[in-house]
The first five atom37 places (N, CA, C, CB, O) and aatype in JSON, in Angstrom:
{
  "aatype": [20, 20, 20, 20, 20, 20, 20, 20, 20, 20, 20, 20, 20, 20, 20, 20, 20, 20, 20, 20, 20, 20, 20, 20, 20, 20, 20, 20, 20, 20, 20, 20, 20, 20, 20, 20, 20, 20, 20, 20, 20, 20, 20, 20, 20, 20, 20, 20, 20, 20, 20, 20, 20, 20, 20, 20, 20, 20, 20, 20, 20, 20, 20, 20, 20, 20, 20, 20, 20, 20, 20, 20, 20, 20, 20, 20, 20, 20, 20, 20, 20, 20, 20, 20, 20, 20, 20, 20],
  "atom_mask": [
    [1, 1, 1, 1, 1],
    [1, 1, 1, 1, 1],
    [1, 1, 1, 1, 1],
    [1, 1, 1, 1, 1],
    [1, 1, 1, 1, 1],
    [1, 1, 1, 1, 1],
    [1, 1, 1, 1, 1],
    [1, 1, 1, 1, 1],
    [1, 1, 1, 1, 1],
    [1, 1, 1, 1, 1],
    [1, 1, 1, 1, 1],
    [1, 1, 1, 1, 1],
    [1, 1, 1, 1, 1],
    [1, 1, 1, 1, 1],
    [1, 1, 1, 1, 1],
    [1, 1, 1, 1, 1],
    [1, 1, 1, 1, 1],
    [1, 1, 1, 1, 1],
    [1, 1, 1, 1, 1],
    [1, 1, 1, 1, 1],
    [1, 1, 1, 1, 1],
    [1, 1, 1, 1, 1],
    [1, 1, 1, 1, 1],
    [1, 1, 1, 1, 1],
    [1, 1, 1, 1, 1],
    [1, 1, 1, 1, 1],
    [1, 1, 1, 1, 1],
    [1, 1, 1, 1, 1],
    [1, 1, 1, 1, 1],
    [1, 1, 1, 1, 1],
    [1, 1, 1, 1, 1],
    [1, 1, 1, 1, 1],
    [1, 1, 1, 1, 1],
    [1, 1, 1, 1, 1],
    [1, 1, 1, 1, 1],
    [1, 1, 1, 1, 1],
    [1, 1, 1, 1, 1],
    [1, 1, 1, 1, 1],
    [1, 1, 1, 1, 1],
    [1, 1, 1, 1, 1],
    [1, 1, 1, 1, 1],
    [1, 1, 1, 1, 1],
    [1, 1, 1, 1, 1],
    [1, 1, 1, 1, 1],
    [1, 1, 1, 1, 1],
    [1, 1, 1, 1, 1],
    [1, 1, 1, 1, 1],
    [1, 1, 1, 1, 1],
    [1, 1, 1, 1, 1],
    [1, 1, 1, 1, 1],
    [1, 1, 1, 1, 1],
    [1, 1, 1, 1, 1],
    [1, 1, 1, 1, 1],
    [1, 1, 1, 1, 1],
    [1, 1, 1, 1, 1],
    [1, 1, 1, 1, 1],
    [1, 1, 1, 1, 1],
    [1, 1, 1, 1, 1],
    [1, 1, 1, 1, 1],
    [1, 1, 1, 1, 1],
    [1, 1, 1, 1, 1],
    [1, 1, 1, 1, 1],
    [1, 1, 1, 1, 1],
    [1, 1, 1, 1, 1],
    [1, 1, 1, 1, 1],
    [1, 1, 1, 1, 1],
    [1, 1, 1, 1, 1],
    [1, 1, 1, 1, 1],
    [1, 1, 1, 1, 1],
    [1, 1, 1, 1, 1],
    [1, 1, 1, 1, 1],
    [1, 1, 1, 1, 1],
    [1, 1, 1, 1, 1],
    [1, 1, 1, 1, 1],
    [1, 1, 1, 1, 1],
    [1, 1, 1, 1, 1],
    [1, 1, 1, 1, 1],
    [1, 1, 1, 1, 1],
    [1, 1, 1, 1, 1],
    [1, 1, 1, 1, 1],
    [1, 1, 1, 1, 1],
    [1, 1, 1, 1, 1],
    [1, 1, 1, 1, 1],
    [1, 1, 1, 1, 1],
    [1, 1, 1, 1, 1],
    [1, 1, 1, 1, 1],
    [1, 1, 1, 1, 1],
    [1, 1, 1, 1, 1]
  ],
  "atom_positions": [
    [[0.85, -1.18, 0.0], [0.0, 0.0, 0.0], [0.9, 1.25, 0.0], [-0.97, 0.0, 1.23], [1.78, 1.48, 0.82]],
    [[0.53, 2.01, -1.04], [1.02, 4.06, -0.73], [1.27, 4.26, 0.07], [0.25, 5.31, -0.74], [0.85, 3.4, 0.84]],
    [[1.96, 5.18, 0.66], [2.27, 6.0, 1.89], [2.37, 7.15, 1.1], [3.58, 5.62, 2.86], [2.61, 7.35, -0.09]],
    [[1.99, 8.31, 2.69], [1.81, 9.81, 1.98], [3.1, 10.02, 1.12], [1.66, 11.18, 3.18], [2.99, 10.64, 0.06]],
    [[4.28, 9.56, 1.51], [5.65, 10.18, 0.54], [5.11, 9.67, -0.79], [7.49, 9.45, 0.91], [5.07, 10.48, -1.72]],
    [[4.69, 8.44, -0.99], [4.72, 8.02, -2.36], [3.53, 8.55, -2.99], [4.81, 6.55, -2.52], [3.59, 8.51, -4.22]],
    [[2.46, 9.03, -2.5], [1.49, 10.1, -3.01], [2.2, 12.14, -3.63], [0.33, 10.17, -1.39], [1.99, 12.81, -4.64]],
    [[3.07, 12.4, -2.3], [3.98, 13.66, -2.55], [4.84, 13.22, -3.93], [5.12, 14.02, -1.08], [4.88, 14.1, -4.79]],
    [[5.4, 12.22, -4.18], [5.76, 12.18, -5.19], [5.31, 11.84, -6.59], [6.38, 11.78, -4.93], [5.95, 12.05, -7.62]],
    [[4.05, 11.25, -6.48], [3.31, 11.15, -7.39], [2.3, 12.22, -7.86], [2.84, 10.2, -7.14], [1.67, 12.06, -8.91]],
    [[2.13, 13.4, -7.02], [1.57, 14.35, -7.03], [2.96, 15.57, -7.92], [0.99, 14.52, -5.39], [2.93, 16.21, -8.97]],
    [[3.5, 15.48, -7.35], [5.12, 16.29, -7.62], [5.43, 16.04, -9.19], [6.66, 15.44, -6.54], [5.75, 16.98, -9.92]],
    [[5.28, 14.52, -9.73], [5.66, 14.3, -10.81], [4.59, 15.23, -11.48], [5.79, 12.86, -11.13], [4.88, 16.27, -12.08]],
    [[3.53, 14.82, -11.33], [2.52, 15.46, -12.69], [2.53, 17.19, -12.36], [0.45, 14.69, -12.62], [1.89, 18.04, -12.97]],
    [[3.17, 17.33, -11.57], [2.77, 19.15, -11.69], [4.01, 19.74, -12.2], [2.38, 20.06, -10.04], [3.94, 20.81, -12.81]],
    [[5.38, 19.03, -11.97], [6.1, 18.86, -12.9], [5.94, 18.83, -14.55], [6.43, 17.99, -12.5], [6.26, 19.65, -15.41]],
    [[5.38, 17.71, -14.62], [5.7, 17.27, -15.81], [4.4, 17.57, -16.84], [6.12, 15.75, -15.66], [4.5, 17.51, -18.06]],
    [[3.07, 17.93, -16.08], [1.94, 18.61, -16.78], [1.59, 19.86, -16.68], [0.94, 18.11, -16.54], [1.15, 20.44, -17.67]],
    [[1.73, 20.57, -15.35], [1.28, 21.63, -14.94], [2.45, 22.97, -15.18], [0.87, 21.29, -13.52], [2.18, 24.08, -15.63]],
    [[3.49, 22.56, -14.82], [4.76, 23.64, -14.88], [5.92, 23.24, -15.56], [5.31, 24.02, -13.53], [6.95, 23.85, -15.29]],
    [[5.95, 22.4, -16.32], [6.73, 21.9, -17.32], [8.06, 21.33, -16.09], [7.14, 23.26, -18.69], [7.94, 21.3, -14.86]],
    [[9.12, 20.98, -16.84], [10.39, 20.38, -16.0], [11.26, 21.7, -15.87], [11.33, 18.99, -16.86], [12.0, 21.65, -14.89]],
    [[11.31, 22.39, -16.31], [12.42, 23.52, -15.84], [11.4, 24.69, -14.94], [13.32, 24.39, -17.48], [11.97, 25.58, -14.3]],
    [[9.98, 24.6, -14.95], [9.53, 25.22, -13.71], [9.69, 25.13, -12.21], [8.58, 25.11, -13.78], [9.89, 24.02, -11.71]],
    [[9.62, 26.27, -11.4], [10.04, 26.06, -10.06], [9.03, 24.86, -9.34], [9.99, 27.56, -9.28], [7.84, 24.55, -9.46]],
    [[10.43, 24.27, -8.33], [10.06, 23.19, -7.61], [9.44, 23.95, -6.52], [11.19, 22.2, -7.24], [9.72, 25.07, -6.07]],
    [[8.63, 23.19, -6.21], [7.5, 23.06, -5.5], [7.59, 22.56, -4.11], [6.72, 22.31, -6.19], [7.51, 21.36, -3.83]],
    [[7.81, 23.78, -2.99], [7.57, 23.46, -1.62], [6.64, 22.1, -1.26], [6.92, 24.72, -1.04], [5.74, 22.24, -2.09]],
    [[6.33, 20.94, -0.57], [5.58, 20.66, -0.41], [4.53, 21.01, 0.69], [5.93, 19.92, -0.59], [3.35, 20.66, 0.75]],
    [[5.48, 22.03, 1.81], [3.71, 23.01, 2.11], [3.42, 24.2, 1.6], [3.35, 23.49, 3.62], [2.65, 25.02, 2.11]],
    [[4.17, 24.34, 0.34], [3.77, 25.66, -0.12], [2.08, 25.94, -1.15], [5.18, 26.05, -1.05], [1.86, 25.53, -2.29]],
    [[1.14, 26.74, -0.25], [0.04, 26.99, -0.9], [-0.17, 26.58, -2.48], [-0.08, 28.29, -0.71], [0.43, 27.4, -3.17]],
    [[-0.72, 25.75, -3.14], [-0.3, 25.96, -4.48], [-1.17, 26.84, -5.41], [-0.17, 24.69, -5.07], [-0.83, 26.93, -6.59]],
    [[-2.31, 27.52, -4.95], [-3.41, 28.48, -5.28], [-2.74, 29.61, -5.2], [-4.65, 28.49, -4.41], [-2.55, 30.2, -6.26]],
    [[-2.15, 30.26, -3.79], [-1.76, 31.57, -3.13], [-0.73, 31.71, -4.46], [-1.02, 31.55, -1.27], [-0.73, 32.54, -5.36]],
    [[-0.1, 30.86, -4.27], [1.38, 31.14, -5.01], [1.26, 31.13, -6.4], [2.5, 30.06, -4.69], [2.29, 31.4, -7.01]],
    [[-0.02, 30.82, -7.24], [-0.56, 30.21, -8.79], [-0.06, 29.53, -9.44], [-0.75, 30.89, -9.7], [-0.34, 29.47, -10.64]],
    [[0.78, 28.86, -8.93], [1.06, 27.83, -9.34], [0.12, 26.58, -10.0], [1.63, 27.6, -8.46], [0.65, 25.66, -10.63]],
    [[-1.25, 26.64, -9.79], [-2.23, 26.03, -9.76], [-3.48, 26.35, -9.58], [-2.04, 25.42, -9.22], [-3.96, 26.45, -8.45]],
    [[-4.33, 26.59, -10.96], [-6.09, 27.18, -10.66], [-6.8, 26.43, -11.04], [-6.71, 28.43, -11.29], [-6.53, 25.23, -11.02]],
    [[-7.95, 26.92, -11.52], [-9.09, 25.3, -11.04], [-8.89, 24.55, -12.31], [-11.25, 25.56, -10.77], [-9.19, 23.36, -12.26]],
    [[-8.52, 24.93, -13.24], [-8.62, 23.54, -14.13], [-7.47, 22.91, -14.12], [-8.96, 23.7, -15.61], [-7.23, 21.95, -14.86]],
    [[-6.35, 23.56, -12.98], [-4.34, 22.47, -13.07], [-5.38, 21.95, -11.83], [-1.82, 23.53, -12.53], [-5.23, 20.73, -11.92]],
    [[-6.25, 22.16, -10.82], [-6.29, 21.18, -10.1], [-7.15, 19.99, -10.63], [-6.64, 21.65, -8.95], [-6.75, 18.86, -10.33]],
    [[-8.19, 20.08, -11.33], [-9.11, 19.33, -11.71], [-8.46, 18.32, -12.51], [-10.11, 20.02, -12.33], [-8.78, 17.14, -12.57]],
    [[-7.31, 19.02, -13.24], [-6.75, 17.71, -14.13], [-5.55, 16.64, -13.42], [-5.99, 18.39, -15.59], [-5.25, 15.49, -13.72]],
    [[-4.94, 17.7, -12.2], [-4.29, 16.65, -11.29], [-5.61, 15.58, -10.72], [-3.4, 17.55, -9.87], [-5.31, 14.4, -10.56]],
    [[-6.75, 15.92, -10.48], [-7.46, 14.96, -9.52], [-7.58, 14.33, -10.85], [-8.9, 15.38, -8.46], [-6.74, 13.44, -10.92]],
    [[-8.08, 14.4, -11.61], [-8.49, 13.57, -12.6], [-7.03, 12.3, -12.93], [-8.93, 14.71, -13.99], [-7.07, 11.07, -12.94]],
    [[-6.08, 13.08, -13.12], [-4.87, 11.81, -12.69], [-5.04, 11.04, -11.48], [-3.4, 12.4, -12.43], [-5.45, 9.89, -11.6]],
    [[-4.84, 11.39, -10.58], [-5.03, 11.12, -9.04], [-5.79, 9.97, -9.14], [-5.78, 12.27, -8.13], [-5.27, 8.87, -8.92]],
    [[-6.99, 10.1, -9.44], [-7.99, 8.93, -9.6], [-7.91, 7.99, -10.43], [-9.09, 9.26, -9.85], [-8.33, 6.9, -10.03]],
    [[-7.4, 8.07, -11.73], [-7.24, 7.15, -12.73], [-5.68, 6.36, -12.15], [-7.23, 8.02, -14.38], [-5.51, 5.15, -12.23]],
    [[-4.77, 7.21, -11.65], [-3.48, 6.18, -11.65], [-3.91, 5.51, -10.23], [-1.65, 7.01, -11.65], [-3.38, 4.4, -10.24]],
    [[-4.64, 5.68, -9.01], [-4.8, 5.34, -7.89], [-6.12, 4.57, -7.75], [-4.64, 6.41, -7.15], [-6.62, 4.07, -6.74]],
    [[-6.6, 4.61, -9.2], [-7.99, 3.7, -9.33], [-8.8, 4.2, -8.09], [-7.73, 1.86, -9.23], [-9.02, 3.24, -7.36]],
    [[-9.31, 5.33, -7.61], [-10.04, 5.64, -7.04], [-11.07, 6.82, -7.16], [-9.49, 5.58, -6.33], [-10.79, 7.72, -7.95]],
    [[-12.21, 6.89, -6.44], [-13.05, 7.83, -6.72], [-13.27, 9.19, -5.53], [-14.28, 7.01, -6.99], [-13.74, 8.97, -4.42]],
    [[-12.9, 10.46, -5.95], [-12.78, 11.25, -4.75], [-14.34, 11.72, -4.61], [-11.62, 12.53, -4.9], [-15.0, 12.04, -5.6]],
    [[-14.73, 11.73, -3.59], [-16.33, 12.28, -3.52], [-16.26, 13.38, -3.84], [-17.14, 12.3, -2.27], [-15.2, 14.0, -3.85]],
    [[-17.47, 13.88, -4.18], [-17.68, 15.15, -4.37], [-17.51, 16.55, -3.04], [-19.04, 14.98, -4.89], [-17.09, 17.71, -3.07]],
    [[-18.14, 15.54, -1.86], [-17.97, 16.53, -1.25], [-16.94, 16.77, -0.87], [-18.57, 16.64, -0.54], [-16.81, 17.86, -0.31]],
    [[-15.62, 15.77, -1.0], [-14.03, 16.11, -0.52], [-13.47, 16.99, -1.64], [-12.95, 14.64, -0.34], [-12.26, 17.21, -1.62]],
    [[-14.29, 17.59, -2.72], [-13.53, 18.72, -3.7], [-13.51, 19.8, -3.16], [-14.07, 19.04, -5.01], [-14.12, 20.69, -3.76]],
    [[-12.82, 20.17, -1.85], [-12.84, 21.28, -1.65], [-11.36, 21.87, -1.46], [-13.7, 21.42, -0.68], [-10.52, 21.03, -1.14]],
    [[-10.83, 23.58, -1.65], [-9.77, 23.61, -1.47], [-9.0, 23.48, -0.73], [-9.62, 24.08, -1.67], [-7.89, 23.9, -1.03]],
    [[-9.2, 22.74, 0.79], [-8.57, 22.96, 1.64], [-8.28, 21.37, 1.45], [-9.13, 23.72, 2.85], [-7.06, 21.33, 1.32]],
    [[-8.62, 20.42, 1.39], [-7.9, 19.06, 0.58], [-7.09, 18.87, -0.14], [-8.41, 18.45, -0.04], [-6.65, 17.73, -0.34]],
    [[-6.63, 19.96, -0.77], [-5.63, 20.21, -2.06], [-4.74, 21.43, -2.29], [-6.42, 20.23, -3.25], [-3.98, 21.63, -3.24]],
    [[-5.01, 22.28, -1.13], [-4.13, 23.49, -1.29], [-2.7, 23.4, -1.1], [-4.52, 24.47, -0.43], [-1.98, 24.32, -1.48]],
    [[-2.16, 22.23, -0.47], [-0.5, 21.89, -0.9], [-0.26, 20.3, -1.36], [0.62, 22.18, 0.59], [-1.22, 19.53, -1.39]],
    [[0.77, 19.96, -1.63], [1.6, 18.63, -2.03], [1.03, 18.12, -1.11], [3.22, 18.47, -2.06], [0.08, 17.37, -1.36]],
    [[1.46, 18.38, 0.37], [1.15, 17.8, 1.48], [-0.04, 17.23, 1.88], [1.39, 18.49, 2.19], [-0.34, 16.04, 1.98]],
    [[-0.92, 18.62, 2.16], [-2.06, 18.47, 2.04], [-2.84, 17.21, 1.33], [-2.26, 19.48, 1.59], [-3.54, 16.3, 1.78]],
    [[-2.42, 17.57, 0.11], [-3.08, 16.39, -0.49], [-2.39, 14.64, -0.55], [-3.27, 16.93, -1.94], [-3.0, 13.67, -0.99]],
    [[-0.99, 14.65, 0.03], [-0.94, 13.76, -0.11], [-1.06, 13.5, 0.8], [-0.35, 13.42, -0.62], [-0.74, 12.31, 0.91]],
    [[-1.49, 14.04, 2.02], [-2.0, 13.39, 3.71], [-3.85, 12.86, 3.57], [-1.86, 15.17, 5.29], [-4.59, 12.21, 4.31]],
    [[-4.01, 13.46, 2.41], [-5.9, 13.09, 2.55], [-5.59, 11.83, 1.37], [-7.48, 14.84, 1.82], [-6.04, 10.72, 1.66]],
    [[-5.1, 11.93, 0.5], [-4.84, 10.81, -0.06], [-4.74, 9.41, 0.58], [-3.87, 11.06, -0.57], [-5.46, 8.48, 0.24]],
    [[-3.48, 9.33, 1.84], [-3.45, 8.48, 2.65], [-4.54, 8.25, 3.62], [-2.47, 8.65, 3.13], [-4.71, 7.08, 3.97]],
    [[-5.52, 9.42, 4.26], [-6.74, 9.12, 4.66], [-7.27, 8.61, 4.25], [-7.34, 9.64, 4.84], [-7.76, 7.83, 5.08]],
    [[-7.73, 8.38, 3.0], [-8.56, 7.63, 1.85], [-7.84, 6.43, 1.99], [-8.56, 8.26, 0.23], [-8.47, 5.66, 2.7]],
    [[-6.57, 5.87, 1.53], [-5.99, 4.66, 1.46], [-6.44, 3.91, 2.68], [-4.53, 4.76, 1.33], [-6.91, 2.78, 2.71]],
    [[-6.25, 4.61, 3.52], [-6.02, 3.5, 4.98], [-7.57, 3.67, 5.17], [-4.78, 4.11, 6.68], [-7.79, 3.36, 6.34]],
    [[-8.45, 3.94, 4.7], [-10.29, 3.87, 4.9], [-10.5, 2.96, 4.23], [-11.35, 5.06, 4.39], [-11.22, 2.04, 4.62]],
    [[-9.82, 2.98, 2.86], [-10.28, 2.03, 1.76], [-9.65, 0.54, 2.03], [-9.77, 2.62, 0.26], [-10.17, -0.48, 1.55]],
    [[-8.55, 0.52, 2.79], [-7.98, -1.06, 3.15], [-9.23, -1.24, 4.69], [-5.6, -1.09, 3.75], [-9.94, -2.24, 4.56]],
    [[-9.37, -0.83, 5.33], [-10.22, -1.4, 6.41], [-11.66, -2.1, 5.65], [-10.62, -0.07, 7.56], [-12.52, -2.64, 6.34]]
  ]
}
């Protein structure tokens, strides 16, 4: 099973490699990623939309909110909430 690091880095790759190309600045993982714009609603919608397809999972609707996703961290700590719900 994932652990939050291996979510931070799977999150890290695609904002990298979709959102801010590879020579864009690296990315604090508690740094705001909204505040800083690094990320607006359609770089987040298409990270979740990865998120779910490589992690085969479905995020509810009501967990789309920004405070689930406003850093690396962030999201890769609710990510692991979800994992360890979904193994019980």
């Amino acid at each position: 099973m994932a652990n939050a690091e291996d979510f931070e880095s799977l999150i890290t790759d695609f904002l990298a490699t979709e959102l801010l190309g590879a020579s864009g600045p690296k990315i604090d993982p508690d740094e705001n990623l909204f505040v800083s714009g690094h990320v607006d609603s359609l770089g987040i919608m298409r990270l979740i939309a990865h998120l779910e397809t490589e992690l085969a999972l479905e995020i509810p609707p009501a967990d789309l909110v920004p405070d689930n996703f406003r850093s690396v961290r962030v999201m890769a700590e609710y990510l692991n909430r979800m994992a360890a719900a979904g193994a019980q």
